[in-house]
ROLONU-629048 format. One record per residue: residue in one letter; x, y, z of N, C-alpha, C in turn. Coordinates in steps of 0.02 Angstrom, whole numbers, plus 50000, padded with zeros to 5 digits. Layout:
! residues N
aXYZXYZXYZ;...
This chain:
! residues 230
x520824281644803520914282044732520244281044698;x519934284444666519464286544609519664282344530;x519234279144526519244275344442518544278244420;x518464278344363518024279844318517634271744292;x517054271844290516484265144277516954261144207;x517464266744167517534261544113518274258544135;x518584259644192519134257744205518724250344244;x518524251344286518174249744353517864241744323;x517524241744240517324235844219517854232444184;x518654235544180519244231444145519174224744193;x519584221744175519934214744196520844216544220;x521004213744266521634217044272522144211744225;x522644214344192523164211844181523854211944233;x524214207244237524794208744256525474213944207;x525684217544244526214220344198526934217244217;x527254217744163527874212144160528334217144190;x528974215144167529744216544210529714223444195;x529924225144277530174233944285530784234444267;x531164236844242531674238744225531984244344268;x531374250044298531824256044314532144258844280;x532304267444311532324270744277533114270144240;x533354276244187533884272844148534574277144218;x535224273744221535454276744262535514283844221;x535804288844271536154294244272536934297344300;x537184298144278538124300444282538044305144354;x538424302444426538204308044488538864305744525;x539104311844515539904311944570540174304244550;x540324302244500540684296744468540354289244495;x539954290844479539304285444487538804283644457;x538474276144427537844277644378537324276544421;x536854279344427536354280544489535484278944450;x535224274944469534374275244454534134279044504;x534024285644478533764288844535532864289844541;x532694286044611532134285844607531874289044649;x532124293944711531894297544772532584304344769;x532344307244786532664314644797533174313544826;x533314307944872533934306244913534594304044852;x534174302444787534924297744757535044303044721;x534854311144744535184315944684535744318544719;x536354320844689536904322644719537394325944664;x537474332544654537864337044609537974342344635;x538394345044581538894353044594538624355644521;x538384360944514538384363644444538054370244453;x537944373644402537794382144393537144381844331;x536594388044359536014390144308536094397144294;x535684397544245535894404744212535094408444204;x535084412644251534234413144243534124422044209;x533574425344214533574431444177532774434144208;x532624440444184531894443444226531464443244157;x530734442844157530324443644134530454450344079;x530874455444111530814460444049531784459244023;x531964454844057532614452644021533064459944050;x532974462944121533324469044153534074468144177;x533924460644189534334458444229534644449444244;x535204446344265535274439644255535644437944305;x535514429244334535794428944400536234420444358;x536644419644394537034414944376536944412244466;x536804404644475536414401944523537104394644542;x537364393744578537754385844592537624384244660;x537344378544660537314374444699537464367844695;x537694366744788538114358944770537544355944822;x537274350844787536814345544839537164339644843;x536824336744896537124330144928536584326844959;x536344319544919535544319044940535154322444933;x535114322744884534264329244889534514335144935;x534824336644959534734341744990535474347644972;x535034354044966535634359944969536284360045011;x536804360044982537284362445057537434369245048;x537584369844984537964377144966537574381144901;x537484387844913537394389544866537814397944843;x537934397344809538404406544773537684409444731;x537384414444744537104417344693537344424044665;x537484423744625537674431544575537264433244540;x537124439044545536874443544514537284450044437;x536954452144413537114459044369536544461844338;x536554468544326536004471844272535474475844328;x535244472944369534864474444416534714477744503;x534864480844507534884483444598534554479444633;x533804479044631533494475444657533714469044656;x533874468044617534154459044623534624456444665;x535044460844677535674459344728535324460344808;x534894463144814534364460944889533934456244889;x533644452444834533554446044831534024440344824;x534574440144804535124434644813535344434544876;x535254440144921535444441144995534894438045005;x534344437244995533744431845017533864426245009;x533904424644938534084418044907534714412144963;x535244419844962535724413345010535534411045061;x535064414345103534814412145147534424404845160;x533814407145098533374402745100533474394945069;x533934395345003534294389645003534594384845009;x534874385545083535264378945081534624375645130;x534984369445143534344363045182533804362245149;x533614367145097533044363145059533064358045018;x532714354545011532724348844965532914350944888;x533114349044811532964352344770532464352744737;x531784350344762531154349544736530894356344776;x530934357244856530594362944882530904369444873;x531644368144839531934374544807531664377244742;x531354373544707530954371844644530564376744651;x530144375344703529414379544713529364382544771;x529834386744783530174390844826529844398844781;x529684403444797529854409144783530554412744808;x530934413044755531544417944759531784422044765;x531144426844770531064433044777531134438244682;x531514434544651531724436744603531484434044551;x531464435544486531174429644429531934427644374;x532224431744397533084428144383533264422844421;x533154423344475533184417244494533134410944514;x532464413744513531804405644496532024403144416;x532044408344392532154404444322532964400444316;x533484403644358534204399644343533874391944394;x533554393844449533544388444499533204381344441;x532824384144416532254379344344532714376844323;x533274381144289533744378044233534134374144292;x534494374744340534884371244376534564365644386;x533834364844400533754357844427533664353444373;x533404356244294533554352244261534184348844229;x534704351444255535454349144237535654342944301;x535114344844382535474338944394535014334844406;x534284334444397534064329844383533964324644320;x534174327844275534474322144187535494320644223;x535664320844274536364319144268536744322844205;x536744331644226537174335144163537384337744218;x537754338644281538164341644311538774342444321;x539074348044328539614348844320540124343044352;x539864340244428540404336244426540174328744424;x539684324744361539284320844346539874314144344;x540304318144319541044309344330541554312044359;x541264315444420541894314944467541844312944523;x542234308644544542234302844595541924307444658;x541504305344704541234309944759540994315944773;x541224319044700540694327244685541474331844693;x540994337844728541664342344738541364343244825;x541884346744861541694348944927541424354544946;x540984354345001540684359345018541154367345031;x541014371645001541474378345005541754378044923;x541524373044870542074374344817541584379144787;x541084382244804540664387444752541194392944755;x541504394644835542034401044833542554401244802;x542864394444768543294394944721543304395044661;x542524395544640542434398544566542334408544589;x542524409644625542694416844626543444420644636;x543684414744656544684416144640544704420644720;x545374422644703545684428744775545214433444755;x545144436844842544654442344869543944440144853;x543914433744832543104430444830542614437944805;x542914439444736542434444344722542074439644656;x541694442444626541114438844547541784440744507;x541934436644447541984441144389541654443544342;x541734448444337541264453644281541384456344232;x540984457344192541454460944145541034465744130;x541314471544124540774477944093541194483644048;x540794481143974541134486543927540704490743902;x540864494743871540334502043840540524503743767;x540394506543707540514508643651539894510743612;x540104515843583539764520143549540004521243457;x539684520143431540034522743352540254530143365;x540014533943393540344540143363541324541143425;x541294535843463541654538343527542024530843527;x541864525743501542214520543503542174517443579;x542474510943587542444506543657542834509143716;x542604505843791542834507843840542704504143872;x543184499543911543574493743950543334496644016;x542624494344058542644498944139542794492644173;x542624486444165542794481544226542804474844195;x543444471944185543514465944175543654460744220;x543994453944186544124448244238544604451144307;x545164455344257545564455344299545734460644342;x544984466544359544934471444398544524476944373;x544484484444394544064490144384544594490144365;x544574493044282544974497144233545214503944234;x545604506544266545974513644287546184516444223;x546474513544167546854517444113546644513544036;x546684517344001546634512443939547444514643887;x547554510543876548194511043826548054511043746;x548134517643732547944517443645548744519543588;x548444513943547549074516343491548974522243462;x549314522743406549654530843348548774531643314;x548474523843300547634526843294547294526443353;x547484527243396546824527043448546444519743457;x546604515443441546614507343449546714505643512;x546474501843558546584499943610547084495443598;x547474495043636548194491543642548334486743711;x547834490043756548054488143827547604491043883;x547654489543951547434493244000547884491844066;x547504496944121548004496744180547094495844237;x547334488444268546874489844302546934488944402;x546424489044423546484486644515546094479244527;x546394476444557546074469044600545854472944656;x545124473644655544554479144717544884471044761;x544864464644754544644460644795545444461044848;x545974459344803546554462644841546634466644873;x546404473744854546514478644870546194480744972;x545474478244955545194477845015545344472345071;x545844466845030546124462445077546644466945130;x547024469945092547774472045109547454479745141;x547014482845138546594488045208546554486245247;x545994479845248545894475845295546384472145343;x546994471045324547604470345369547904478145384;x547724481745375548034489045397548494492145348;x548514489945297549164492745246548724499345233;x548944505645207548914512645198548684510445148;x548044514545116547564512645065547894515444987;x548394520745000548574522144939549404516144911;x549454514044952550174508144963549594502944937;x549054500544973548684495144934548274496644887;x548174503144843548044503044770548584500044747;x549254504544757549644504044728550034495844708;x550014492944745549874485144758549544480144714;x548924483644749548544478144671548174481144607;x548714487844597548814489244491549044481144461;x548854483444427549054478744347549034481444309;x549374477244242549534481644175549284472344155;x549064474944074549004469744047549014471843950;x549314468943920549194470043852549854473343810;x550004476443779550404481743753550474486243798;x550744487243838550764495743897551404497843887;x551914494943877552704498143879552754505243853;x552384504843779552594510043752551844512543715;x551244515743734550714518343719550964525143699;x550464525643643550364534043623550114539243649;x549564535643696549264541243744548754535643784;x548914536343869548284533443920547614537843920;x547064533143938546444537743931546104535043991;x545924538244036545264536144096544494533744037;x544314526144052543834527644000543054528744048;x543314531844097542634534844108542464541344116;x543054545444110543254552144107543324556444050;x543654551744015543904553743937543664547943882;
């Protein structure tokens, strides 16, 4: 250690009572966390690219300082979804300091990983008062049946009006419009169902047919529209 001549001629004082740091809220616990070991959360970052192309939504659950699980999602970007195939990789077992300063391959998701670690290092995580955290595998149940993302992707134009292509609850097959042309409703597919019930051998047009849905006003429409067709 290096002092400078005007430190070097002080006199030392003693410094009085440590207090330590203030606790923090961790899996239903108040924690002074003073080493990477006393960090322990479940929570999600929301990161984005330099030209704003694209955005990754980032969850990871640590336990001690260290990664167990991580989900990365992606949208907006091609390239990005071959870096989250990196990301899952490189993620777990790291500490969340060497995930920090990790290259991600991506700048969506260095930047959600930034925002994530500042949520669980201030104790803002999602499961900050819940007794023992959540368990390893609960990132797949923020993706529901057929463990697909939810997404949502709509389109509209002033001269042509809106168009419903992929919501929560599937790829949008039909749109249901009233006597003005008002959306009323849609008819859509669960892709995540759908590829379940292939995948057991059911006949692929029996498992469209399967996982349709209707949602909204549909009984009685004025006219269905493909809204990527029409």
């Amino acid at each position: 250690m290096q002092y400078s001549a005007d430190v070097e001629r002080m006199c030392p004082v003693t410094k009085g009572a440590y207090h330590g740091p203030a606790p923090i809220p961790e899996e239903g616990a108040w924690v002074q966390a003073k080493q990477l070991e006393d960090i322990s959360g479940y929570t999600h970052g929301i990161g984005w690219c330099a030209p704003q192309q694209g955005g990754c939504k980032l969850s990871l659950n640590v336990k001690k300082g260290i990664i167990e699980e991580a989900l990365v999602e992606t949208i907006g970007c091609s390239g990005m979804t071959h870096s989250a195939a990196m990301a899952a990789e490189i993620l777990p077992k790291k500490t969340i300091l060497e995930a920090l300063n990790t290259d991600l391959v991506c700048d969506a998701i260095n930047v959600a990983m930034r925002e994530l670690f500042l949520q669980i290092v201030y104790g803002r995580t999602q499961t900050a008062f819940s007794e023992d955290g959540l368990p390893i595998g609960a990132g797949l149940d923020d993706l529901g049946k057929g463990l697909r993302s939810m997404v949502g992707t709509t389109y509209g134009t002033a001269a042509k009006g809106a168009r419903y292509l992929e919501l929560a609850q599937g790829y949008i097959t039909q749109l249901a419009l009233n006597e003005n042309n008002e959306i009323i409703g849609f008819e859509f597919v669960n892709l995540g169902k759908f590829m379940d019930d292939v995948k057991k051998g059911t006949d692929a047009n029996q498992a469209l047919e399967a996982a349709k849905g209707r949602y909204g006003q549909w009984d009685a429409p004025a006219q269905t529209i493909d809204p990527r067709k029409e």
